[in-house]
C-alpha positions as semicolon CSV with decimal commas, in nm:
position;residue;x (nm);y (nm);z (nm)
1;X;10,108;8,355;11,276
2;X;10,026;8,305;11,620
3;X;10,359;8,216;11,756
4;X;10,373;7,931;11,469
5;X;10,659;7,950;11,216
6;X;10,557;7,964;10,883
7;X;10,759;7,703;10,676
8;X;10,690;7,901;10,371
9;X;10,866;8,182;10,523
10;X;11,136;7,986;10,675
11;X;11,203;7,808;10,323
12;X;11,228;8,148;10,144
13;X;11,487;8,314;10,432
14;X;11,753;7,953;10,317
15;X;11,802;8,134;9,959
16;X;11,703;7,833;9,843
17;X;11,665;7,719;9,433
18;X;11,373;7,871;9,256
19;X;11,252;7,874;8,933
20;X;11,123;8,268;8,916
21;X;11,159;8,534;9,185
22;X;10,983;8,863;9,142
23;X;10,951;9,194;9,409
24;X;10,656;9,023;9,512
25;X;10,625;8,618;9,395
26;X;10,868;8,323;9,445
27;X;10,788;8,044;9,180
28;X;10,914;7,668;9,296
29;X;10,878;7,342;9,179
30;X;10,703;7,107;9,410
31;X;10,903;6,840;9,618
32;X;10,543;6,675;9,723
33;X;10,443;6,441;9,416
34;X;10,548;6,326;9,159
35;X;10,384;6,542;8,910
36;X;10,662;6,672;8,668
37;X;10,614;7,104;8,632
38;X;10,358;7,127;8,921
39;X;10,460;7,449;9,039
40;X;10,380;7,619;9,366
41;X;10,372;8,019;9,341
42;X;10,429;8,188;9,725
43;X;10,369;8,520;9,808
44;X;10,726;8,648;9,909
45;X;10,564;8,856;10,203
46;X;10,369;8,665;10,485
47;X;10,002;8,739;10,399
48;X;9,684;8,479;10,415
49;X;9,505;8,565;10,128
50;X;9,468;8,839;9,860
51;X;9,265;9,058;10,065
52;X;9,562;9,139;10,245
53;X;9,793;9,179;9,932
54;X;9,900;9,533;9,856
55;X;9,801;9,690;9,536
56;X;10,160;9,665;9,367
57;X;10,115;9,247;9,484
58;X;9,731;9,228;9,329
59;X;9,866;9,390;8,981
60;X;10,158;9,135;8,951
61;X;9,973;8,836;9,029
62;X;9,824;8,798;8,719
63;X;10,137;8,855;8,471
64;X;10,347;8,572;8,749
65;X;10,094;8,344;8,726
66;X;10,029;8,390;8,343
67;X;10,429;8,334;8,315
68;X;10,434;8,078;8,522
69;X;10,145;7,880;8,309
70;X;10,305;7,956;8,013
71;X;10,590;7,775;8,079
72;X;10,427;7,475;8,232
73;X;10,220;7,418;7,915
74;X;10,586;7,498;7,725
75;X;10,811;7,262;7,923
76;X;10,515;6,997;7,995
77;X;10,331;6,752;7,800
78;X;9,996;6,869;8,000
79;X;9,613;6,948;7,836
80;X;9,546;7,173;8,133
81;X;9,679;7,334;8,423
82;X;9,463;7,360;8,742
83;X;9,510;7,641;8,983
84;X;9,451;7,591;9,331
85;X;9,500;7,763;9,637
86;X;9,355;7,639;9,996
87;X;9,641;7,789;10,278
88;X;9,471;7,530;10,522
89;X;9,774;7,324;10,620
90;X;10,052;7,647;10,546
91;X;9,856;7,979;10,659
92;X;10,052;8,131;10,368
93;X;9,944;8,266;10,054
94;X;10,050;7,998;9,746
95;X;9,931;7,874;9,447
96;X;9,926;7,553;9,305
97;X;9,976;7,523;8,957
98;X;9,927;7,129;8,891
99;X;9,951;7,038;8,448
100;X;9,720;6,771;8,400
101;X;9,911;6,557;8,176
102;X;9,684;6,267;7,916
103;X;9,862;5,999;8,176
104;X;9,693;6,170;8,453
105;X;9,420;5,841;8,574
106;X;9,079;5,952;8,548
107;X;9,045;5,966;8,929
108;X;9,298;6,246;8,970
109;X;9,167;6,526;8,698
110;X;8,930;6,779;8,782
111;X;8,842;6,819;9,197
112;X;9,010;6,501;9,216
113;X;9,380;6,618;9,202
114;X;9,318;6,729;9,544
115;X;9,339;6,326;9,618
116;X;9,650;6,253;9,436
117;X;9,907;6,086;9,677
118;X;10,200;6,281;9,785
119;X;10,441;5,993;9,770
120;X;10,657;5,904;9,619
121;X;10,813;6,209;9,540
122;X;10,979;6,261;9,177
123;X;11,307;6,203;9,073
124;X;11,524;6,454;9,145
125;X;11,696;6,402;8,840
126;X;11,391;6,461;8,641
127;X;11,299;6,734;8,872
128;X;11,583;6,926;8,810
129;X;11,588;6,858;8,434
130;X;11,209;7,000;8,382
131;X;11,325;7,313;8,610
132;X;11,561;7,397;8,375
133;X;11,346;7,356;8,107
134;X;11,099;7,564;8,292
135;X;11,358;7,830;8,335
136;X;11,414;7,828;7,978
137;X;11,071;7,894;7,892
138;X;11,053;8,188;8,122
139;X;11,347;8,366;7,956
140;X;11,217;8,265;7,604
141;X;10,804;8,434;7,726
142;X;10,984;8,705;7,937
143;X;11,282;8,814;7,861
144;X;11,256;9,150;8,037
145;X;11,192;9,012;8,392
146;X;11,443;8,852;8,559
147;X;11,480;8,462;8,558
C-alpha cells in the first residue's frame, strides 16, 4: 500500500471481536453509525478489488455475503439491505452491508445512504446485543461453517 498502513489490516492482526470469520472473509459490525446490523465484510488478505481475489476468494464471496444478508434481514427489522463497496478512503477490499430499516428518513434510502452521518455512533449496548443476535442467526442458516 505504498508505505501506508492499512487500518483494515492492522484491525484484523488485534484478534479483535467479529461476528463471522471464514479462510477468506472477516464479517464485523460497524462502529461508524448508528445503523443497528450494518455490517462491513473485509477481505482477510490485503487485496483492492476482486480482480485481484484468488479463485478459492471469488467462489466464497457469494455464500459469505448471502450468510451475512441472511442474518441481517433475520436479526433486523430492515425492508432491504444495500451492498456497497467504494475502497476510496481504506484501499482495502470491504463490503458494506447497510439494512434499510421503515425508520430509515427518506433522504438516506437508495444512493442516499452514502450521506448518512457517521455520528453519533450506536450504543454499544445495543451493538453488542444485535451481534449476538446476528451470531445466532448465522449458526441457525449455517450450521456447518464456523461462527
Amino acid at each position: 500500500m505504498s508505505g501506508i498502513a492499512c487500518p483494515i489490516c492492522a484491525r484484523q492482526a488485534r484478534s479483535g471481536e467479529y461476528i463471522y470469520v471464514s479462510d477468506h472473509w472477516v464479517l464485523r459490525h460497524s462502529s461508524e453509525t448508528d445503523i443497528l446490523g450494518y455490517l462491513v465484510l473485509e477481505s482477510s488478505r490485503h487485496i483492492l478489488d476482486m480482480s485481484e481475489a484468488s479463485a478459492d476468494e471469488c467462489a466464497s464471496l457469494g455464500q459469505v455475503m448471502k450468510l451475512a444478508v441472511g442474518a441481517i434481514r433475520a436479526s433486523v427489522d430492515c425492508e432491504r439491505v444495500y451492498s456497497v463497496t467504494l475502497a476510496e478512503v481504506v484501499p482495502h477490499f470491504h463490503v458494506h452491508l447497510i439494512p434499510r430499516t421503515p425508520s430509515l428518513p427518506r433522504a438516506y434510502r437508495g444512493r442516499g445512504v452514502l450521506a448518512y452521518p457517521l455520528l453519533p455512533a450506536a450504543d454499544p449496548a445495543l451493538v453488542e446485543s444485535t451481534c449476538e443476535r446476528l451470531r445466532a442467526a448465522i449458526r441457525r442458516l449455517s450450521p456447518a461453517l464456523p461462527a
